[in-house]
C-alpha positions as CSV (number, residue, x, y, z in Angstrom):
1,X,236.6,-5.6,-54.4
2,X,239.9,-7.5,-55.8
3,X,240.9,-11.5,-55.7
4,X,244.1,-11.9,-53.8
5,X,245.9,-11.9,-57.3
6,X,244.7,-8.2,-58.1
7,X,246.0,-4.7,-57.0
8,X,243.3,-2.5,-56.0
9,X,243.6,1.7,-56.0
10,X,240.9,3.8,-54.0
11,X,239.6,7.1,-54.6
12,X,238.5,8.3,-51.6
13,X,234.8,10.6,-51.9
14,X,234.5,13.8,-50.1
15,X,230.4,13.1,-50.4
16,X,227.2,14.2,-52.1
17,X,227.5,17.1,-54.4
18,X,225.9,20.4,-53.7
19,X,222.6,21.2,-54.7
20,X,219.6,19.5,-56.9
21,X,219.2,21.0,-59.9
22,X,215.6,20.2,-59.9
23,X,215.4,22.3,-56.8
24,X,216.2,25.9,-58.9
25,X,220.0,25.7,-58.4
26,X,222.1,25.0,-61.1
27,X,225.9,23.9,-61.6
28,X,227.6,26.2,-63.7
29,X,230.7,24.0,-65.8
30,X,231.6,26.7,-68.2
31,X,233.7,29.0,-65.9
32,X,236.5,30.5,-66.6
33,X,239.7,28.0,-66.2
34,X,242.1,30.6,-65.9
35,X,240.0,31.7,-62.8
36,X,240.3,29.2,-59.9
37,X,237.9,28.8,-57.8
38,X,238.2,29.5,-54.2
39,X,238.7,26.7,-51.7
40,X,236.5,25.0,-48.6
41,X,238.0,22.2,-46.6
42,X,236.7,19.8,-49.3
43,X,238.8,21.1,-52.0
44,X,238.1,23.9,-55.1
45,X,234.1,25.1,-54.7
46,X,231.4,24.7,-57.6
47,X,230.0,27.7,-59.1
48,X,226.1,27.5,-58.8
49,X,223.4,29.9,-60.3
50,X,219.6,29.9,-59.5
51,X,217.4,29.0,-62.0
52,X,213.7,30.6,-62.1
53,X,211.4,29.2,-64.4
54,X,214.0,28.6,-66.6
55,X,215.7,31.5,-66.5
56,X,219.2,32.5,-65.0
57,X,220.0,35.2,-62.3
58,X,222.5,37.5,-63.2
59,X,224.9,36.8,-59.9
60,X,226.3,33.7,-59.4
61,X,228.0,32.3,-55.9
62,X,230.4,29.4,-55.5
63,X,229.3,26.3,-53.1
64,X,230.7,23.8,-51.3
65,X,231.2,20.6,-54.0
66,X,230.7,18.3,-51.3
67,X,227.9,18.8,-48.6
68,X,224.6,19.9,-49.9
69,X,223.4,21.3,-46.1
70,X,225.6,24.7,-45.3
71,X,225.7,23.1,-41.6
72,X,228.3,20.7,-42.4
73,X,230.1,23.4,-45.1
74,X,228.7,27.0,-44.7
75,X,231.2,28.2,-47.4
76,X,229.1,31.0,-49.9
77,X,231.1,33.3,-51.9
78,X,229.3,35.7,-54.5
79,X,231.3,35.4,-57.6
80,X,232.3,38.9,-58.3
81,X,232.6,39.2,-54.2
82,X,235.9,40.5,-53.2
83,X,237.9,39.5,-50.2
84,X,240.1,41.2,-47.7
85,X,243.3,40.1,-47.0
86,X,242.4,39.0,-43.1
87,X,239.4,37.2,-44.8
88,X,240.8,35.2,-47.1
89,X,244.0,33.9,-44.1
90,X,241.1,33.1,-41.9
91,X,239.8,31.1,-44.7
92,X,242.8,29.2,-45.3
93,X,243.1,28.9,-41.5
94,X,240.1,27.2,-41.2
95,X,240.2,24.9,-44.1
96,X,243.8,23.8,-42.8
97,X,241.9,23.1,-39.2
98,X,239.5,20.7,-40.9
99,X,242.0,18.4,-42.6
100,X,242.4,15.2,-41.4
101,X,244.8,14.7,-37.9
102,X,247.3,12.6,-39.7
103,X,248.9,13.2,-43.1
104,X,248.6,9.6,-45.6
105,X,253.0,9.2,-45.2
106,X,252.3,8.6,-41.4
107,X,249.1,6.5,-41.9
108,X,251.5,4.6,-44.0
109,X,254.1,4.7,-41.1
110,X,251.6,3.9,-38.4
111,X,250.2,1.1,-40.8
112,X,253.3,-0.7,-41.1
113,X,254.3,-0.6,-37.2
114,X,250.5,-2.3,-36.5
115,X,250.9,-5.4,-39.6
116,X,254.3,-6.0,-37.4
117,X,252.6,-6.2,-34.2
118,X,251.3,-9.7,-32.9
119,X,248.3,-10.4,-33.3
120,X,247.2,-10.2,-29.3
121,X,248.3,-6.6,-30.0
122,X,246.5,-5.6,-32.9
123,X,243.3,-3.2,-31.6
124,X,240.8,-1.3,-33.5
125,X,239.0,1.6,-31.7
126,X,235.7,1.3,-33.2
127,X,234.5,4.5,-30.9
128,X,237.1,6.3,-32.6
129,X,237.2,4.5,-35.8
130,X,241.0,4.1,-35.6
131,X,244.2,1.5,-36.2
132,X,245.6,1.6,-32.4
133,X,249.7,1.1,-31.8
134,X,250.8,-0.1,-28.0
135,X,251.1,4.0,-27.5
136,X,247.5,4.8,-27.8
137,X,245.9,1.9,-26.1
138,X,245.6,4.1,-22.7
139,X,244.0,6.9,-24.3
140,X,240.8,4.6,-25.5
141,X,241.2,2.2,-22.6
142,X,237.9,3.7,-20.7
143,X,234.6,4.6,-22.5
144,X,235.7,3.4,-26.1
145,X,234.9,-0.3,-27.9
146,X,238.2,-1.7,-28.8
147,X,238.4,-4.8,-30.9
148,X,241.3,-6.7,-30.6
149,X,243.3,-9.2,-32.4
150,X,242.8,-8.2,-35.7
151,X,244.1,-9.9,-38.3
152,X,245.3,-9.2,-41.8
153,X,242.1,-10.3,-43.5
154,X,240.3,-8.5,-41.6
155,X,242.6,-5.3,-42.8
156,X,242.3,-6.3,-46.2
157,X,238.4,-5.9,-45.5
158,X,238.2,-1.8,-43.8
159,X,234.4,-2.4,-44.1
160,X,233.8,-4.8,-42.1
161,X,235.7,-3.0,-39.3
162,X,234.3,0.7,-40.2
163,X,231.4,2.2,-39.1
164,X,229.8,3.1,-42.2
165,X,228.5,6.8,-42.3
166,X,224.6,7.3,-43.0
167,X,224.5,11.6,-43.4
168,X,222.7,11.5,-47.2
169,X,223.8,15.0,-46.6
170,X,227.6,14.7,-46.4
171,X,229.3,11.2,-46.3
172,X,226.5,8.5,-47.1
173,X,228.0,4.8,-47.0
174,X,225.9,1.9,-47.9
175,X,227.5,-1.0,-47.8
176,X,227.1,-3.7,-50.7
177,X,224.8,-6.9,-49.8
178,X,226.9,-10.3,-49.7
179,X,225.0,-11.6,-52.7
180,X,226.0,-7.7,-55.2
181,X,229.6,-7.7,-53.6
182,X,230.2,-10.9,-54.7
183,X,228.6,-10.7,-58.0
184,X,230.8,-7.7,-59.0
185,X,234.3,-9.6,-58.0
186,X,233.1,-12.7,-60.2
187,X,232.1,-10.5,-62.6
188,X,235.3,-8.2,-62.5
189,X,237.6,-11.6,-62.6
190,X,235.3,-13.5,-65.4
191,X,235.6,-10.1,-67.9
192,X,239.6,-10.7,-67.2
193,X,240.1,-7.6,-65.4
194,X,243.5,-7.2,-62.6
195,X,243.0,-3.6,-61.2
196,X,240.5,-2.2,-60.4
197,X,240.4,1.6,-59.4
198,X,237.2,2.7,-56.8
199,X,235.9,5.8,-56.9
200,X,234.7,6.6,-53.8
201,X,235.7,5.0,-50.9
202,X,235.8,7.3,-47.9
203,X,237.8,6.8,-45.1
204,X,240.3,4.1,-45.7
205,X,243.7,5.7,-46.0
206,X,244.8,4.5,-43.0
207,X,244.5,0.9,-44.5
208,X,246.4,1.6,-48.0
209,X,249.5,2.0,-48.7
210,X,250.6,5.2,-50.5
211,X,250.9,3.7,-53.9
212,X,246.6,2.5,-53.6
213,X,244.7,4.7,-52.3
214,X,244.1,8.6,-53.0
215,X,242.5,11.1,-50.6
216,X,239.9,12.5,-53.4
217,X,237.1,14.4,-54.0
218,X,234.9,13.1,-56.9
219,X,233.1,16.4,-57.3
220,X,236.2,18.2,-58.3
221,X,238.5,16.1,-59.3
222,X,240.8,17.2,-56.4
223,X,243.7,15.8,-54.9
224,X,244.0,16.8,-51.2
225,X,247.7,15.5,-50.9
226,X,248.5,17.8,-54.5
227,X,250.6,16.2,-57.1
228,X,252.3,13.4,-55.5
229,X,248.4,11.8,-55.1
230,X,247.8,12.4,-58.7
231,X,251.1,10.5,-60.4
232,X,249.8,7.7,-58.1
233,X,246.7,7.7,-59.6
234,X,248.1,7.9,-63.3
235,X,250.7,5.3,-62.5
236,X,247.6,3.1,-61.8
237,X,245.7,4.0,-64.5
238,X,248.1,3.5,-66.9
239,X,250.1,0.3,-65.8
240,X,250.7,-2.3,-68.9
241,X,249.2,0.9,-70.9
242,X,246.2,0.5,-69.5
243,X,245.2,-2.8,-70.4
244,X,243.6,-4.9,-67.4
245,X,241.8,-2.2,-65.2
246,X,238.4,-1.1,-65.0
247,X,237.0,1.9,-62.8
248,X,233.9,1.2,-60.9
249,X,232.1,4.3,-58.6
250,X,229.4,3.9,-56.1
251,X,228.6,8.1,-55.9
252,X,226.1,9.3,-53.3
253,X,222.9,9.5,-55.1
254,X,222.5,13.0,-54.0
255,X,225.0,14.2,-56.2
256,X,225.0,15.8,-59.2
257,X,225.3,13.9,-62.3
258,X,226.9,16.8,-64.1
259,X,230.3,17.5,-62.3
260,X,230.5,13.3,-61.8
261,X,230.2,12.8,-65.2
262,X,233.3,16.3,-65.8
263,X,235.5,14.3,-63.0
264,X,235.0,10.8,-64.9
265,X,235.7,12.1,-68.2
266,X,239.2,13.8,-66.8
267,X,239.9,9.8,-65.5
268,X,239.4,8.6,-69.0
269,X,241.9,11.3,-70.5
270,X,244.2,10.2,-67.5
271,X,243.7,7.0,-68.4
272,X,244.0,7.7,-72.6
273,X,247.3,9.7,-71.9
274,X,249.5,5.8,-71.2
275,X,248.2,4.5,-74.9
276,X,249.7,4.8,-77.9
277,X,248.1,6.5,-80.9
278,X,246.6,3.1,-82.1
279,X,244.4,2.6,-79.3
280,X,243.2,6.4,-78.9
281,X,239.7,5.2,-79.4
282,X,239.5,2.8,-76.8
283,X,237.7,3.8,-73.7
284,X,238.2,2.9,-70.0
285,X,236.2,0.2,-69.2
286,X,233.5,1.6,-66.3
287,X,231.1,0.5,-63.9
288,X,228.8,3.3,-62.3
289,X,226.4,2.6,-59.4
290,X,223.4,5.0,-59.7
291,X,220.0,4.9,-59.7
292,X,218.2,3.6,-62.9
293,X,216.0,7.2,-63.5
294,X,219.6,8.9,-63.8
295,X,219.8,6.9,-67.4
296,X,219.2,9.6,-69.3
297,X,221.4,12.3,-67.8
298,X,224.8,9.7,-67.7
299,X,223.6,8.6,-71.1
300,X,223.6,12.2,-72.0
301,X,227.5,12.4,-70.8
302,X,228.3,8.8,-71.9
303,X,226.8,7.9,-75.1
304,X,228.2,4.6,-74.9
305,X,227.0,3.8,-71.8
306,X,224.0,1.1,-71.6
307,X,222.1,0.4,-68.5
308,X,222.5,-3.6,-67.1
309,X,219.1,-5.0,-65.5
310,X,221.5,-6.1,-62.5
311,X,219.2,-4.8,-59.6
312,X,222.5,-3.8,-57.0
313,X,220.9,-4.3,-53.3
314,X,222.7,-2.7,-49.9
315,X,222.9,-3.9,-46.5
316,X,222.3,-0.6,-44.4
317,X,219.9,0.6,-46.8
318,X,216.0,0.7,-46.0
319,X,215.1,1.2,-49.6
320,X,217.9,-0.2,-51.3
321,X,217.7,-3.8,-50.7
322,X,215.3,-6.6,-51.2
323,X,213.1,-8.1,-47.9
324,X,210.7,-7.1,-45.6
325,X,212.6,-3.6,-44.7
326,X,213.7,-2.9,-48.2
327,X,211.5,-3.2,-51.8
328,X,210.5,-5.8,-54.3
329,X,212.9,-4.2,-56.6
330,X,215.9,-2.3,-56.0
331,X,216.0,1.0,-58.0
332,X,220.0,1.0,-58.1
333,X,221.6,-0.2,-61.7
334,X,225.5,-0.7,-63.3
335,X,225.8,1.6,-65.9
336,X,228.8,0.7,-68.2
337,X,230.9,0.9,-71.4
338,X,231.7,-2.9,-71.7
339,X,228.9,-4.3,-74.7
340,X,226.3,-6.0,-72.5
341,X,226.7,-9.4,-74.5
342,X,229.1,-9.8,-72.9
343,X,228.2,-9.8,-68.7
344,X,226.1,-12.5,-67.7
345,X,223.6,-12.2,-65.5
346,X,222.7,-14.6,-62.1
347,X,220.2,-16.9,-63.5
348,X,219.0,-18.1,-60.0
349,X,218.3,-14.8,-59.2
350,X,215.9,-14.0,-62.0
351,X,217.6,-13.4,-65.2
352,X,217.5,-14.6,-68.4
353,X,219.1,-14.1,-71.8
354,X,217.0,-12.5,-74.6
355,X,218.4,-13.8,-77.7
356,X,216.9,-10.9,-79.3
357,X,218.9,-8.4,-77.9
358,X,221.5,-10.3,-77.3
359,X,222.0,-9.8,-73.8
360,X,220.6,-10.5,-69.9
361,X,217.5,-8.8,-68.4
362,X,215.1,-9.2,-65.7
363,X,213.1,-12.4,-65.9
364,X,209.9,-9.9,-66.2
365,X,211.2,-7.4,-68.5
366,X,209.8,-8.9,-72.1
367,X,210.9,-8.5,-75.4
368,X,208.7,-5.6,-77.3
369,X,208.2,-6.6,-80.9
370,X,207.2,-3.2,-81.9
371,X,210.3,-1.3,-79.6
372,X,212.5,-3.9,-80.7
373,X,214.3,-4.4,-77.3
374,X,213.4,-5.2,-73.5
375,X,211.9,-2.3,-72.6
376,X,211.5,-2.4,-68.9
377,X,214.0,-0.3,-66.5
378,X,212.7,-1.3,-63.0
379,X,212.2,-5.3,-63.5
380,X,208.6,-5.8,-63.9
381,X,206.4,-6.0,-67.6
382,X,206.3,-2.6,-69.1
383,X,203.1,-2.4,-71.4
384,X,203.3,-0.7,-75.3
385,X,201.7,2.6,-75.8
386,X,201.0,3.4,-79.8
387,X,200.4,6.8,-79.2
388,X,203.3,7.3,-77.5
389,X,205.3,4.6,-79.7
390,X,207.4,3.4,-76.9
391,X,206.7,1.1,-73.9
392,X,205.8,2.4,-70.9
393,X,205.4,1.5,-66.5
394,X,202.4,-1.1,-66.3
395,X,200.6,1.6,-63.6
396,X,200.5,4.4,-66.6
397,X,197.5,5.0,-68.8
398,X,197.7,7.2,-71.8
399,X,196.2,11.1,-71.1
400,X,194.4,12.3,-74.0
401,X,194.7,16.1,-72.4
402,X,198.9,15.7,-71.9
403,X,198.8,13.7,-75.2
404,X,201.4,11.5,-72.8
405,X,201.4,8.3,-70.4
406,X,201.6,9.1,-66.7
407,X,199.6,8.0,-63.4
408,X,195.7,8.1,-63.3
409,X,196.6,10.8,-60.7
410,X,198.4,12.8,-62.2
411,X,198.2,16.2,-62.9
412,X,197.8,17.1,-66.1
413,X,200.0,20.1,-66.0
414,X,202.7,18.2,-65.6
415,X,205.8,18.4,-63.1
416,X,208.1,21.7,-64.4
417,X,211.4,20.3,-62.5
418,X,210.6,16.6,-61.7
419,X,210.3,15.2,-58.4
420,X,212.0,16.5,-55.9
421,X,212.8,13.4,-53.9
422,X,214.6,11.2,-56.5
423,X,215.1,13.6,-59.1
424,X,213.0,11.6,-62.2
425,X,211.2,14.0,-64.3
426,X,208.1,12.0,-65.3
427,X,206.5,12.2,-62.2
428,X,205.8,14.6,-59.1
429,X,206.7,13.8,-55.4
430,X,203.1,13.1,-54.6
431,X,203.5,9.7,-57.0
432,X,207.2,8.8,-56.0
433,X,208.1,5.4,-55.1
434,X,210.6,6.8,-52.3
435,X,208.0,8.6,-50.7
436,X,207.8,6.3,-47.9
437,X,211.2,7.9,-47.0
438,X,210.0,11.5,-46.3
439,X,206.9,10.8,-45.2
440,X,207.8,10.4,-41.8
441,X,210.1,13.6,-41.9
442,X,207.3,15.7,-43.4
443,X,204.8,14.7,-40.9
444,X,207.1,15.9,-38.4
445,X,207.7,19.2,-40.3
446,X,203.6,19.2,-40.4
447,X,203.0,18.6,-36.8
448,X,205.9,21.7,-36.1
449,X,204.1,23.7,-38.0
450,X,201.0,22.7,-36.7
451,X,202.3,23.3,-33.3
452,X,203.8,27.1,-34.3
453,X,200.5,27.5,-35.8
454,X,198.4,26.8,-33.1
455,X,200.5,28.3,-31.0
456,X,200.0,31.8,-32.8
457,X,196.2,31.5,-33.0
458,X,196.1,31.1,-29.0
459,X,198.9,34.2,-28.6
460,X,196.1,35.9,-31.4
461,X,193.1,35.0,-29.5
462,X,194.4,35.9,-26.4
463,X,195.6,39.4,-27.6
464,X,192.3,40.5,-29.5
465,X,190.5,39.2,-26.1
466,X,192.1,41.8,-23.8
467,X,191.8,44.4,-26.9
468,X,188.3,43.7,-26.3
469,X,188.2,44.1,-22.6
470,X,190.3,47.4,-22.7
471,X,188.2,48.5,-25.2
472,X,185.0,47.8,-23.3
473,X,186.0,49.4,-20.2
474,X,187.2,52.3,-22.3
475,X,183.8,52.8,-23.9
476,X,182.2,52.7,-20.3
477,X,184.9,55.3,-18.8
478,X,183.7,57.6,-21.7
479,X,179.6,57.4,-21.1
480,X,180.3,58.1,-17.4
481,X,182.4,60.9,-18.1
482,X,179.9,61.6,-20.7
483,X,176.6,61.6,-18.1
484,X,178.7,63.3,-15.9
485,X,179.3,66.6,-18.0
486,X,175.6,66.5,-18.8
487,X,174.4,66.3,-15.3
């Protein structure tokens, strides 16, 4: 995402953060710092504590930060749990297996033997997803897809050469469409900026060298390669005292908004620690990819933040991108720091500027007299509410028993944690526009249970239906016996 001119740094993302707070397990980011927490192959664990009804239990257990599914991490540790000894050097035993095979100073080393190579040698193991010297070409010769002559645009470009990941559940890469990718470089170079640092970009270390990219966790703020990785980073941030470089993230959408927004906010004080005294108010300039229903929750962090109308579209994405596989809108936004007046919008692609608010929005989303701004988050005509006093989704009615606007559906109860698909809190799963998503995977749940279901009845049936028959023949064993005795 840099012009040849630019220097780009790279954060690499372990994955998607632990578990949904909507789902009764809560982040806990008021321990102790003078107690570190213990360590899984993806860096320092998060301490977690369930949440019932709104009420904490007393124990508390640290988590994998990374993978949300214990089958990919299957760390657990009780908070007050103690550890032997033996326990804790077969821990550190297996965390050490599951580092990467090669350390970034000989990616480096095997990077700068392959940009020497000609060009007829330069191969790419896409089975393997690896940079391949002369050495290693016999070892992926059968059975593996090797691309050859690869050339340095196409090493300035890992993406196109990378197999993106798709586990929502660990290491979920989508891929920005031609038409977003290319909005954010014009963007980036229009707003003057010559750095950029990207948060979250897995996998690429054997394409950087070691002053631009990091091998990072953004759930932790860890740096796998320890201090050396960290004055890179700083060095970056605060080049020319940090004038000229913007960070822009892309998290998995799984993840928790709550240790993003602690990492982030330890990159701005990174970034704050090269300027003088003068510009201590200044902040770093950001761009964060999320969902537009997490507005709240980074607003919470970020005050400053605003939300752009920019709808970002992905190319592997089934949801996340416009045409017949995808949606009429995409759901995914750009929040950021820099005043809105000043990024212009695509006006071929539906935007316009409201002179009112001074800055670009959907062509749809209309200026609301009585809200005093475009109110609309997902790009079509929200509709004012006067009992509610703000505007609300055009598919809402006002509910004289909730005293609120929601679906003509909905229950009037309301949702207690949100949904627990996409995490918004004014409306349940049943009325979620990601459903289509997990339909297909809770049909299949529903048929298995079906199917163990059924399966029990039969095994039931069957059993009560010899019960019977023993008991029958029983019952005529005894009135024999019975006329017998008599006789």
């Amino acid at each position: 995402m840099a012009t040849s001119r630019d220097r780009l740094g790279t954060l690499e993302a372990e994955g998607s953060s632990g578990r949904q707070g909507y789902s009764g397990v809560e982040v806990v980011l008021s321990s102790d710092p003078a107690t570190p927490a213990p360590l899984c192959p993806h860096g320092p664990t998060l301490l977690f504590v369930k949440v019932n009804q709104g009420k904490e239990e007393t124990r508390r257990f640290y988590a994998c930060s990374a993978c949300r599914d214990r089958k990919d991490c299957n760390f657990f540790l009780w908070e007050d749990e103690k550890l032997s000894g033996a326990r804790l050097a077969a821990r550190e035993a297996h965390n050490r297996s599951c580092q990467p095979p090669l350390s970034r100073s000989q990616c480096v080393e095997r990077y700068l033997k392959f940009i020497e190579l000609p060009l007829s040698q330069r191969k790419f193991c896409q089975s393997c997803q690896q940079l391949l010297l002369p050495d290693d070409e016999e070892k992926h010769h059968e059975h593996h897809q090797v691309v050859g002559d690869v050339s340095i645009t196409q090493l300035k470009r890992p993406s196109k050469l990378l197999y993106p990941l798709e586990n929502k559940k660990t290491n979920a890469q989508y891929l920005f469409a031609d038409r977003s990718c290319l909005f954010l470089v014009d963007l980036l170079s229009n707003l003057g900026f010559r750095r950029v640092l990207c948060v979250g970009t897995p996998r690429y270390s054997q394409f950087y060298m070691e002053d631009s990219f990091c091998h990072y966790n953004m759930f932790n703020h860890h740096f796998f390669d320890g201090k050396a990785a960290l004055e890179v980073c700083k060095t970056f941030l605060q080049e020319d005292k940090g004038e000229g470089v913007i960070m822009v993230t892309d998290p998995p959408f799984g993840g928790l908004v709550e240790p993003l927004a602690v990492t982030f906010k330890k990159l701005i004080a990174m970034w704050k620690e090269g300027h003088s005294q003068d510009n201590s108010q200044k902040e770093l300039p950001i761009f964060w990819i999320f969902p537009y229903f997490f507005e709240s929750r980074i607003c919470q962090f970020f005050p400053s933040f605003c939300m752009l109308d920019y709808q970002v579209d992905y190319d592997n994405h089934a949801l996340y991108k416009h045409g017949k596989t995808g949606r009429k809108q995409s759901p995914v936004r750009i929040f950021t720091n820099i005043p809105p007046n000043k990024i212009i919008l695509p006006i071929e692609e539906g935007y316009r500027f409201c002179p009112l608010c001074q800055r670009y929005v959907s062509l749809e989303n209309q200026h609301c007299e009585h809200c005093n701004s475009c109110t609309s988050k997902d790009g079509r005509k929200w509709n004012h509410c006067f009992l509610c006093k703000k505007c609300v989704k055009p598919s809402w009615i006002h509910c004289s028993i909730c005293n609120h606007c929601a679906l003509p559906d909905h229950s009037c109860k309301g949702p207690k944690d949100g949904c627990f698909i996409c995490g918004e809190l004014d409306h349940k799963r049943s009325a979620c526009p990601n459903i289509s998503t997990s339909k297909k995977v809770n049909k299949a749940v529903r048929k298995q249970k079906q199917r163990k279901s059924n399966k029990m009845k039969m095994e039931t049936t069957k059993g009560q239906s010899m019960n019977h028959t023993s008991a029958t023949r029983k019952k005529k064993r005894r009135e024999r016996t019975h006329q017998y005795l008599c006789s």
